[in-house]
C-alpha positions as CSV (number, residue, x, y, z in Angstrom):
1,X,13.4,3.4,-5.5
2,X,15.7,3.8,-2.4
3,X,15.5,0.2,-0.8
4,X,17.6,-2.4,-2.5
5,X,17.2,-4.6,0.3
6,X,14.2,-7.3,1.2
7,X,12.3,-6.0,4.1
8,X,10.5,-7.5,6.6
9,X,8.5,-5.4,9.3
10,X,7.4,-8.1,12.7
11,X,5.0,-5.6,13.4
12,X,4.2,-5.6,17.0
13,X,0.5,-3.7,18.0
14,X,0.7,-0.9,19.8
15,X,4.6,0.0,19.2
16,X,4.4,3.2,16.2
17,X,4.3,0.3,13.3
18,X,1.4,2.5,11.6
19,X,3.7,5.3,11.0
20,X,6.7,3.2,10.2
21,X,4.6,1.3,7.4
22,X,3.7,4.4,6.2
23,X,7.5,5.7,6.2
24,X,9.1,2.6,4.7
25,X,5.9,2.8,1.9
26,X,8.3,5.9,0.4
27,X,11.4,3.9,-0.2
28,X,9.8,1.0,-3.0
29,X,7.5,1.0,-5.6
30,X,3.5,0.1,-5.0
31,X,3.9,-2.9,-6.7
32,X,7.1,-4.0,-4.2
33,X,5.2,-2.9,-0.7
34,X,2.7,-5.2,1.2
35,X,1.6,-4.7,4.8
36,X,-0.9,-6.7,6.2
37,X,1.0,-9.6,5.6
38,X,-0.9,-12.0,8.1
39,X,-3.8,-11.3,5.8
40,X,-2.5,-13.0,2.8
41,X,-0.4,-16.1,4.2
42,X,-3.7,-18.3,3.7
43,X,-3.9,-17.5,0.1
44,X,-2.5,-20.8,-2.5
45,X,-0.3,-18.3,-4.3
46,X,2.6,-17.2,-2.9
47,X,4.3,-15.1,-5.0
48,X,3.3,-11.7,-2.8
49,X,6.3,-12.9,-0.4
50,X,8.7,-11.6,-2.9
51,X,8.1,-8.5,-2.3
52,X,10.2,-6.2,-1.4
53,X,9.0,-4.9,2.0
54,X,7.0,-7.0,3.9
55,X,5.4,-5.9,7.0
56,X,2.5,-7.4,9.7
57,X,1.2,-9.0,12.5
58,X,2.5,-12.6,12.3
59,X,5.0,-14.6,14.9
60,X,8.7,-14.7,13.4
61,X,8.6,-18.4,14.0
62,X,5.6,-18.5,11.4
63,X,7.7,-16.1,9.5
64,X,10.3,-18.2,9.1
65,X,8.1,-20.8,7.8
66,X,7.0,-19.8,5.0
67,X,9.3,-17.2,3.9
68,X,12.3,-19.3,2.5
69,X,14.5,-16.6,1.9
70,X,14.2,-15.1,5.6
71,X,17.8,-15.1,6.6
72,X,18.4,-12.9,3.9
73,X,16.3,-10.0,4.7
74,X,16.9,-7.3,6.9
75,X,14.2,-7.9,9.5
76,X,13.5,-5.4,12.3
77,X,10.9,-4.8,15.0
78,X,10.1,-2.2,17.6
79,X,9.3,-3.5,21.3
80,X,7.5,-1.0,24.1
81,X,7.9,-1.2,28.4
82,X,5.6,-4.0,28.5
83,X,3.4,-2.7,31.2
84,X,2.4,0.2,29.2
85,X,2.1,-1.7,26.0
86,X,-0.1,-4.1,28.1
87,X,-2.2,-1.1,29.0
88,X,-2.5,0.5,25.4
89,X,-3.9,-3.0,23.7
90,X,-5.9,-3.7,26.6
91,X,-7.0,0.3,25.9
92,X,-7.2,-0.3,22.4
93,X,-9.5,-3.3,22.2
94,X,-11.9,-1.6,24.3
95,X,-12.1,1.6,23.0
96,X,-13.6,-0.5,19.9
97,X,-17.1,-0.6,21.9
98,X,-16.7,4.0,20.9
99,X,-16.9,3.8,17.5
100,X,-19.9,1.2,15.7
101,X,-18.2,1.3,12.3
102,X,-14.6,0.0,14.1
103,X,-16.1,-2.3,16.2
104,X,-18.0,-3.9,13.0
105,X,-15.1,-4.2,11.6
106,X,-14.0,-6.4,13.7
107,X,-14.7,-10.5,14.3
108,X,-16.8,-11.4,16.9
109,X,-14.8,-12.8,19.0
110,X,-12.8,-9.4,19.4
111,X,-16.2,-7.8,19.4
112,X,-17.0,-10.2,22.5
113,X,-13.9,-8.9,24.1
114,X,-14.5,-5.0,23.7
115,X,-17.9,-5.4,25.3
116,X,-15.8,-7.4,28.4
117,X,-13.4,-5.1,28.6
118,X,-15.9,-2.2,28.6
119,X,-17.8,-3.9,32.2
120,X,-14.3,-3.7,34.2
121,X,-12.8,-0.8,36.0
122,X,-9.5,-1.4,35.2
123,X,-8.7,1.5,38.0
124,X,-10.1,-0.9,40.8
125,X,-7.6,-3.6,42.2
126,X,-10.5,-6.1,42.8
127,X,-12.0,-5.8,39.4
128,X,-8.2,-6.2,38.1
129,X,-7.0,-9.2,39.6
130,X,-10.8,-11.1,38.4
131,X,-9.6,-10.2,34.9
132,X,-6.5,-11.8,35.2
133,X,-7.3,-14.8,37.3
134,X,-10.1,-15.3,34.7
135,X,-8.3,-14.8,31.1
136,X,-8.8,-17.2,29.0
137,X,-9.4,-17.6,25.1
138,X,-8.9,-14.9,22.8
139,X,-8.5,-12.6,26.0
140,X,-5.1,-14.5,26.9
141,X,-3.7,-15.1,23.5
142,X,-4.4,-11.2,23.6
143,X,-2.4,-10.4,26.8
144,X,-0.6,-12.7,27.8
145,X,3.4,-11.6,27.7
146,X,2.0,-10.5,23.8
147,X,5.4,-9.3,22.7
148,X,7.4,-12.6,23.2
149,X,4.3,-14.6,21.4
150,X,5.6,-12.3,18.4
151,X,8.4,-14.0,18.4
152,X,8.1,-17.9,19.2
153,X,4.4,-18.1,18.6
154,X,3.4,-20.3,21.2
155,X,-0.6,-22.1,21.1
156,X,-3.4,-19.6,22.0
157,X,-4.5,-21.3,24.7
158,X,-1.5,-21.8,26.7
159,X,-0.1,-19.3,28.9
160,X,3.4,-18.6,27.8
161,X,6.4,-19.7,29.6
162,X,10.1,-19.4,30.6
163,X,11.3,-21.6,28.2
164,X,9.7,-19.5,25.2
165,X,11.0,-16.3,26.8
166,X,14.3,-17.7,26.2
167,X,13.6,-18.3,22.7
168,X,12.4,-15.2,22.2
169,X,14.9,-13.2,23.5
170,X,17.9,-15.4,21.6
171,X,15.3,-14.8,18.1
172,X,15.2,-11.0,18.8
173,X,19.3,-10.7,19.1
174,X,19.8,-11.9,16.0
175,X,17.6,-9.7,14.3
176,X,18.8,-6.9,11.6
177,X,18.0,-4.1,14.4
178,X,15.7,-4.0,17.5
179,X,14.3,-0.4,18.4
180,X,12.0,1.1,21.6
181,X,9.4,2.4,21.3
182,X,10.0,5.0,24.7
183,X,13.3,6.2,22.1
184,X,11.1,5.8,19.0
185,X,12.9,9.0,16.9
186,X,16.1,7.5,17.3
187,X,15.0,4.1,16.9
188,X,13.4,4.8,13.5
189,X,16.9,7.5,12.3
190,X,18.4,4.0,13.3
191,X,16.3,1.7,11.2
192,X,16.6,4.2,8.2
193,X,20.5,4.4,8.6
194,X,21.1,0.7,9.0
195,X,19.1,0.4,6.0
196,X,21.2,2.9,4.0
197,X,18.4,5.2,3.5
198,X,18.1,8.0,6.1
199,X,19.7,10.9,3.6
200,X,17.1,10.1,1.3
201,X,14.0,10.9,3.5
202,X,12.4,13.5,5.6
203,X,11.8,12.4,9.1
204,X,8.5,14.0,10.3
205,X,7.4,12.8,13.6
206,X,3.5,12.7,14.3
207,X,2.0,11.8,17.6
208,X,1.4,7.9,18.1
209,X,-1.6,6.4,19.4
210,X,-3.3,9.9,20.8
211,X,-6.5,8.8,20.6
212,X,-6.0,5.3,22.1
213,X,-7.7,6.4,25.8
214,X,-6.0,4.8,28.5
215,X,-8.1,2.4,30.7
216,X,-5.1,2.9,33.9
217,X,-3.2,6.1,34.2
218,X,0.7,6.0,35.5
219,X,0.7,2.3,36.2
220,X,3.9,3.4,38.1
221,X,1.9,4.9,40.9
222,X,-0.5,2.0,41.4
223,X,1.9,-0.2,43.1
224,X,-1.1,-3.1,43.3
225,X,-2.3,-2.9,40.3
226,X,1.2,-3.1,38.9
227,X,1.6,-6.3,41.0
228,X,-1.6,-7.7,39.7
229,X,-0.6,-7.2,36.3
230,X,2.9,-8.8,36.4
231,X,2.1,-12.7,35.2
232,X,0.9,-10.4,31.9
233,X,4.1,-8.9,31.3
234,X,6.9,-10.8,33.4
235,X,8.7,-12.5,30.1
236,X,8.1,-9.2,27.9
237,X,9.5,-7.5,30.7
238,X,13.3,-9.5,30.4
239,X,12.6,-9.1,26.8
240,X,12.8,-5.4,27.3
241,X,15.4,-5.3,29.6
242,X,17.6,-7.0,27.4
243,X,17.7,-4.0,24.9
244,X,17.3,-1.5,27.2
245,X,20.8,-2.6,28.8
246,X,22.6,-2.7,24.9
């Protein structure tokens, strides 16, 4: 076993966390490895939280909540240019509506979504700005500025604000290491070296998210469209720019 040190993975969708679970999956034991972690918090026995590397889709506010040791562990997360990582879940979701045994998979209520999604030509300005003037529900817990609610884990129904931004952005500085997904070898050769651990493995990288068909192309060169899109991504956006800039 490589990695002495607790672990905890605030895996953000859509940033490369597949292939980082699967990296980090090397360094401990079976036994010491759990992903998926928003799966289990519901269950009455908690013991699965001392594992050794802990990794999943769940807000570091709950995080903190119910993992007492949490300012112990090296915790780490990977954040994306928000307008593309906007793009790739929006992509994502409806490219469930593709595959039947996927889509199954899924609740309804993400089901419901796909089969939205799927209606809107996400190419067309008009069609666009109805989206967004419309989100609500699942849709807007979905979209909405979806890298900060990682962080502060604001209510589902609520658009998110400057306020929690702020929050956000002072949780993710004092993380154990912030990386980007648009420098994702370097990020993950820095991950591995803070953890003490990068002479130890081989570093193969594999394409990320090839198969995830993208409902705009170059956002950058749709100037309205971009414009459209920006209440979805203005607080991710500072978020990014803050470790951009370091």
């Amino acid at each position: 076993m490589n990695l002495t040190k607790k672990v905890f993975f605030l895996h953000i969708p859509k940033t490369g966390g597949e292939f980082i679970n699967n990296l980090l999956r090397k360094l401990v034991p079976d036994d010491q490895y759990l992903e998926h972690l928003q799966n289990y918090v519901h269950l009455e026995d908690k013991s699965f939280l001392e594992k050794r590397f802990l990794s999943g889709h769940i807000p570091l506010k709950r995080f903190h909540k119910i993992v007492h040791d949490s300012k112990d562990r090296f915790i780490f997360t990977i954040i994306r240019e928000p307008y593309n990582h906007l793009i790739s879940h929006i992509s994502w979701v409806r490219n469930l509506t593709q595959n039947s045994k996927r889509f199954n998979a899924h609740p309804k209520i993400v089901q419901d979504l796909a089969i939205k999604l799927e209606q809107i030509n996400f190419e067309n300005a008009h069609e666009v700005e109805e989206f967004v003037h419309q989100i609500d529900g699942y849709a807007l817990a979905a979209f909405d500025n979806r890298q900060i609610r990682y962080f502060v884990d604001p209510p589902d129904t609520e658009w998110t604000n400057s306020n929690q931004k702020s929050e956000a952005i002072k949780m993710a500085k004092q993380l154990s290491f912030v990386g980007l997904f648009e420098d994702f070898e370097n990020s993950v050769k820095g991950i591995l070296k803070t953890l003490g651990t990068y002479e130890n493995i081989t570093l193969e990288m594999e394409p990320i998210n090839s198969k995830n068909k993208k409902v705009i192309l170059d956002i950058y060169n749709k100037p309205k469209i971009k414009k459209i899109l920006y209440p979805l991504v203005c607080h991710d956006l500072e978020l990014y720019k803050t470790f951009l800039l370091v």
